[in-house]
C-alpha positions as CSV (number, residue, x, y, z in Angstrom):
1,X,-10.1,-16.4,-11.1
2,X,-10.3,-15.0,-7.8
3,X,-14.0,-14.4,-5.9
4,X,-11.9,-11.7,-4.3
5,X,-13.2,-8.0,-6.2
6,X,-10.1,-6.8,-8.4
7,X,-10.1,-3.6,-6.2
8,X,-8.9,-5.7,-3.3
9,X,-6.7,-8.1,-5.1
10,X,-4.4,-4.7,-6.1
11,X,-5.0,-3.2,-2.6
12,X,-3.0,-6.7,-1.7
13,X,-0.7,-6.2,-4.2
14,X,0.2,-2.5,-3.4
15,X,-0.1,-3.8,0.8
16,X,2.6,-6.2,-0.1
17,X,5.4,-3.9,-1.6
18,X,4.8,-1.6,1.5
19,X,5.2,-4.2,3.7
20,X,8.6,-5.4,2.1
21,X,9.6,-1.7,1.7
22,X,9.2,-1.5,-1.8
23,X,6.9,1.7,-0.9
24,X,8.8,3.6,1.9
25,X,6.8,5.6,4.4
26,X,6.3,9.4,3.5
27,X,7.1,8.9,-0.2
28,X,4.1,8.5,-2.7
29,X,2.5,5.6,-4.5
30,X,2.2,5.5,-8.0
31,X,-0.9,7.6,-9.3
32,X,-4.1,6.2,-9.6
33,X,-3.6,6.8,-13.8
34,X,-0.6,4.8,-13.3
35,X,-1.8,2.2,-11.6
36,X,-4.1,1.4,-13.8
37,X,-1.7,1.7,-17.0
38,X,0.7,-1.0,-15.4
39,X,-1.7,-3.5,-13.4
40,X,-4.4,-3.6,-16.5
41,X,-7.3,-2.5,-14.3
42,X,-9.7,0.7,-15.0
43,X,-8.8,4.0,-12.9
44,X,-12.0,3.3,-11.0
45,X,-10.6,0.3,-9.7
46,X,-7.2,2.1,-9.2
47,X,-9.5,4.6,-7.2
48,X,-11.1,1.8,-4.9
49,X,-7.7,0.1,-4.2
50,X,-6.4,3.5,-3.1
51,X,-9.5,3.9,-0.8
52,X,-9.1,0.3,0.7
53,X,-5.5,0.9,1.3
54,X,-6.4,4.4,3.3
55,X,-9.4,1.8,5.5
56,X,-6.1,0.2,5.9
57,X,-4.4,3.1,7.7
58,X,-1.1,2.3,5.1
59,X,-1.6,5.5,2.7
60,X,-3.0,8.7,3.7
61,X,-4.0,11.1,0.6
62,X,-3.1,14.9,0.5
63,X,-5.8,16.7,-2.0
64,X,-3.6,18.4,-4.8
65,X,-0.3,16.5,-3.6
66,X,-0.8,12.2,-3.8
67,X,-1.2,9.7,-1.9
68,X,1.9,8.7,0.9
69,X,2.9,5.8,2.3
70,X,1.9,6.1,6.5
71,X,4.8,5.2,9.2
72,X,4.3,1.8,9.7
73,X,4.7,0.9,13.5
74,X,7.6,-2.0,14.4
75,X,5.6,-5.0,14.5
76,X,6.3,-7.6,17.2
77,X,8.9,-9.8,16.4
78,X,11.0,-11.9,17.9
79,X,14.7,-10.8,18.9
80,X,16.8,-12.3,17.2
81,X,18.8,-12.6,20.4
82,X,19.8,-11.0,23.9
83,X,22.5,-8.2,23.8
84,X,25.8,-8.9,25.7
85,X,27.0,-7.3,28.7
């Protein structure tokens, strides 16, 4: 067991599948409700992963509408080589 709160282990989770573009910027995460149906955690911990992720800058909630994966910028990564002339 993890000394990591539960909270932050899902905000890990749900950080991970944005970062391999399981989530795709501008289109919404799965409820808070849902969440906690399919990771086996109480909607208050749904809640606090949610609010982590937004500390995070990677979702960005719209009252009424959901919450939306933000545009990610390019991070800095090698080239994977020099373009020919």
């Amino acid at each position: 067991m993890s000394a990591r709160p539960l909270y932050a282990q899902l905000a890990d989770v749900i950080a991970g599948k944005i970062a391999a573009g399981e989530l795709a910027p501008d289109r919404p995460i799965p409820s808070e409700n849902h969440l906690a149906d399919e990771y086996g955690v109480a909607r208050l911990t749904a809640r606090r992963a949610a609010q982590e992720l937004r500390e995070r800058g990677l979702i960005v909630t719209v009252r009424g509408k959901g919450s939306f994966v933000v545009e990610q910028p390019p991070s800095a990564r090698p080239e994977s080589g020099e373009p020919h002339v």
